[in-house]
N, C-alpha and C positions, 0 to 999 in steps of 0.2 A: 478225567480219572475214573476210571472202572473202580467201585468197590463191592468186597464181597469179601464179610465177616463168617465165621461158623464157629459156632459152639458145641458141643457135644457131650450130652453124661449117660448116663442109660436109660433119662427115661424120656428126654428132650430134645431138639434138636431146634436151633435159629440159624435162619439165612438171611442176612441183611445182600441186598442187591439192588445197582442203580447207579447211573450215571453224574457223576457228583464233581466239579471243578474245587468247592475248599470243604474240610470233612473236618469234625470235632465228635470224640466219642468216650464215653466213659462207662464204665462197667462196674457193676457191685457185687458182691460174694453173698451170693442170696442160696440158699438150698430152696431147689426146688418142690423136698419131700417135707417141711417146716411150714408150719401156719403162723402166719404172718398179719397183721393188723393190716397195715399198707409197706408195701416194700418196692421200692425201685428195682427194675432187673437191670436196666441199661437206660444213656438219653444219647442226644449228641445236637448237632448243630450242620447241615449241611445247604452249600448251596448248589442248585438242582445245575445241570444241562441240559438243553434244550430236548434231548432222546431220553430224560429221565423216566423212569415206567416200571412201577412194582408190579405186579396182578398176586393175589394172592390166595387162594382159595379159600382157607382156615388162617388162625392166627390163635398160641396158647395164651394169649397175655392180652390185660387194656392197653390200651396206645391212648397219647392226645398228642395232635398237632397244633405249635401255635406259629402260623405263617409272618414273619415279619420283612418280607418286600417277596415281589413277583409274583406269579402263579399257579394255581394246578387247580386241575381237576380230580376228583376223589368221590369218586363210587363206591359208596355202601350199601352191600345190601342190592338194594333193584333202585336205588336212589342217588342222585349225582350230585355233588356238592362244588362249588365255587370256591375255594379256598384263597383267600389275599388277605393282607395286612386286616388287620381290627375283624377279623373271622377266627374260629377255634375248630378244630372238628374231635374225634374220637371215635373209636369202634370198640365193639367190646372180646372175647374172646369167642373165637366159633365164628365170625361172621367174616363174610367173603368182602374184599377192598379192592380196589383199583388205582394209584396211582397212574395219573397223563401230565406233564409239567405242559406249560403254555411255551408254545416254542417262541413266542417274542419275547416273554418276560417270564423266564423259570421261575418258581419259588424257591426261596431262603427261608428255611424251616429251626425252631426247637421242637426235637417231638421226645417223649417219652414214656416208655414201658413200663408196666407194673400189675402188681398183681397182692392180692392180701385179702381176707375175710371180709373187710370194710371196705373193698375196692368196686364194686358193683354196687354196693347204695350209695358211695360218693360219687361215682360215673353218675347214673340213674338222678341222681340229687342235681345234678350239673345242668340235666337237659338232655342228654345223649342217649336216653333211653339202651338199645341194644346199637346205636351208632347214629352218627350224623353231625351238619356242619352249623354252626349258629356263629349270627355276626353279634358283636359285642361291644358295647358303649362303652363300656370302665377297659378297652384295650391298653391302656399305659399300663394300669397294676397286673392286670396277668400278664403281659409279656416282661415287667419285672420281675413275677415271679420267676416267670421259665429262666429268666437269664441270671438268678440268683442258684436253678436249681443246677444249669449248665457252668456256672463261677466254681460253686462249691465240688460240680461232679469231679471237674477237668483239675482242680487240686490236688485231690484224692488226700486230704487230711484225714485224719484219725476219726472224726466227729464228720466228714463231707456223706457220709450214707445217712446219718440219723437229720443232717440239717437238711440235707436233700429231700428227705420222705417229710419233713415237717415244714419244705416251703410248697411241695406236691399237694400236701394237703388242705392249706390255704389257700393253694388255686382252686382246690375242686369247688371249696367253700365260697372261696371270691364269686366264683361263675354259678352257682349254684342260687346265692343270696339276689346275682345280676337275673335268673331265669326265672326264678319266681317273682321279682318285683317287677319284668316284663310280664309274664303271667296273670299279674294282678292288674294291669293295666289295661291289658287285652280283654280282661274279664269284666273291669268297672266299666269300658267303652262297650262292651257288647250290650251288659244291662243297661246303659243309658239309652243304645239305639232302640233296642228291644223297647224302653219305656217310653219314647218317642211315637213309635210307630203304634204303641197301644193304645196312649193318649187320645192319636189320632183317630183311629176307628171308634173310643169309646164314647169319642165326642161328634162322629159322620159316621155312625154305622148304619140309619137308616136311609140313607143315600148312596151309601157304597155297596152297587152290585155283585162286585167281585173284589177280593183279596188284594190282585195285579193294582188296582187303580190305587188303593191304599199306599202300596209297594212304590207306585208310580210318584206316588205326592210323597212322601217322604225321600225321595230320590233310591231308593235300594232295587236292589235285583231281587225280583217275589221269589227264587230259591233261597238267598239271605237272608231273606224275612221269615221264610217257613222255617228254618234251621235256626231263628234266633225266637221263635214262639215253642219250636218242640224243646228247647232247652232253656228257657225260663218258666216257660206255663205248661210246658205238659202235653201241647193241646196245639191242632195246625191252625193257621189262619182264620184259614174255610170254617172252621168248627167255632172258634171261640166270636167272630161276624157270624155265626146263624144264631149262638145260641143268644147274644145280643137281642138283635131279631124277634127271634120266639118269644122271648122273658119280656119283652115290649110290647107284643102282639097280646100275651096271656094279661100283660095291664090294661092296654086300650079295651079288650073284651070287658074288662070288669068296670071299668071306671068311666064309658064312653057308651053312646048309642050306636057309634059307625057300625056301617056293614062291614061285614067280613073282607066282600070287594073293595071297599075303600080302606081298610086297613090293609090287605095287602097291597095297594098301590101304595098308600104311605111305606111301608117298609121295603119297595124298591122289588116285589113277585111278579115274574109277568101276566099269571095270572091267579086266579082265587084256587084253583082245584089245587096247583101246585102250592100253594102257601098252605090251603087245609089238608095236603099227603105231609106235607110237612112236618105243621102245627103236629098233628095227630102222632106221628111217630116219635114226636121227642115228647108230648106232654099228655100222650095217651087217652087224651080226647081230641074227636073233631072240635074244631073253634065255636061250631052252634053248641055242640053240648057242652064244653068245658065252660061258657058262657052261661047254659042253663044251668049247671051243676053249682056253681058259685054263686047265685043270684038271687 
């Protein structure tokens, strides 16, 4: 079945388009010229055909899709997203979307429209920044929502616009409360690798030549390591292993008779000149005089 809705006022205009075998669709009496907290414009319920295919360039309104069987692909943006059961997606307004159904297993969608003054921090609050698809653990309660929002659309009781926008909004919250408590999880495991790997060197720094090997023993890839030291400490690998190094070199000086040469071989130099260009540039003495100066 070909559909293809159009609305029209003076300052708007929707075209719903797309290959669709069972269709569900409701619609609310929203002014468009009306500021609105959260207001549903439309939802529905469709399941896709194999040639299903939006492209969209712009879009006036948020959207969120919750896919419950089959699937598609959904480009947002310069971004492509995987849409199937226990996934969400959304796009915000202004930004370019794609619709492609999986031609062996179209998707069976609720999606719904909306638009209101709180509709962009509750998007934004969700995970969806200005669009995109996130898979989702608590999948039963949002997809009760959406099916409570699609029960009450397709009524069209007296009170089905107000309960509609007030079960809209406890998804956004449901999903919202799911991406920051992912968030925080992502975040507690980052600092734990992060403190692993600090551990490590704090306690083999005067053995460890380079960064990589550190990287190596703690099993990471040295780009994950550098990007989990610029975002806990401030400071790359490389920097926080010399200044190790140095701050150990500036105590054996004080506290030790070794030469210079045998202290940079303790600290892993290959050889003395480069451990004293070193020494010198971070603690602004050569090693013999910062050694005299203290003594």
């Amino acid at each position: 079945m070909r559909r293809k809705n159009t609305i029209e006022n003076s300052s708007f205009k929707l075209c719903l388009e797309g290959n669709v075998t069972e269709s569900k669709y409701f619609f609310f009496d929203t002014d468009p010229k009306k500021e609105y907290e959260l207001a549903i414009i439309f939802g529905g319920y469709e399941k896709c055909e194999e040639d299903f295919e939006i492209k969209r360039r712009t879009y006036p309104y948020y959207v969120i899709e919750i896919p419950i069987g089959g699937k598609c692909i959904l480009r947002i943006g310069n971004k492509t997203h995987i849409l199937t059961k226990n996934t969400i997606a959304g796009f915000s307004p202004g930004v370019f979307h794609h619709y492609t159904a999986d031609k062996a297993d179209p998707m069976k969608h609720i999606f719904v429209v909306f638009t209101g003054t709180q509709a962009g921090e509750l998007f934004e609050a969700a995970g969806f920044n200005k669009g995109g698809g996130l898979k989702i653990k608590k999948a039963g309660e949002i997809q009760y929502l959406a099916e409570a929002i699609l029960k009450k659309g397709l009524e069209n009781s007296i009170h089905s616009q107000q309960l509609c926008q007030s079960y809209l909004r406890a998804l956004l919250l449901e999903q919202s409360a799911e991406f920051n408590l992912s968030n925080k999880s992502r975040e507690y495991s980052s600092l734990n690798t992060y403190g692993r790997c600090k551990k490590y060197i704090d306690e083999n720094f005067s053995h460890i030549m380079l960064p990589r090997q550190a990287a190596e023993k703690c099993n990471l890839n040295i780009r994950y390591m550098s990007r989990l030291f610029k975002k806990h400490a401030g400071i790359t690998p490389e920097s926080y292993l010399m200044r190790l190094k140095l701050n150990k070199a500036a105590n054996l000086l004080l506290i030790s008779n070794l030469s210079v040469k045998s202290i940079a071989a303790e600290l892993g130099f290959a050889d003395q000149y480069h451990f004293s260009r070193t020494f010198k540039k971070f603690h602004g003495l050569s090693p013999v005089f910062y050694r005299a100066a203290h003594l």
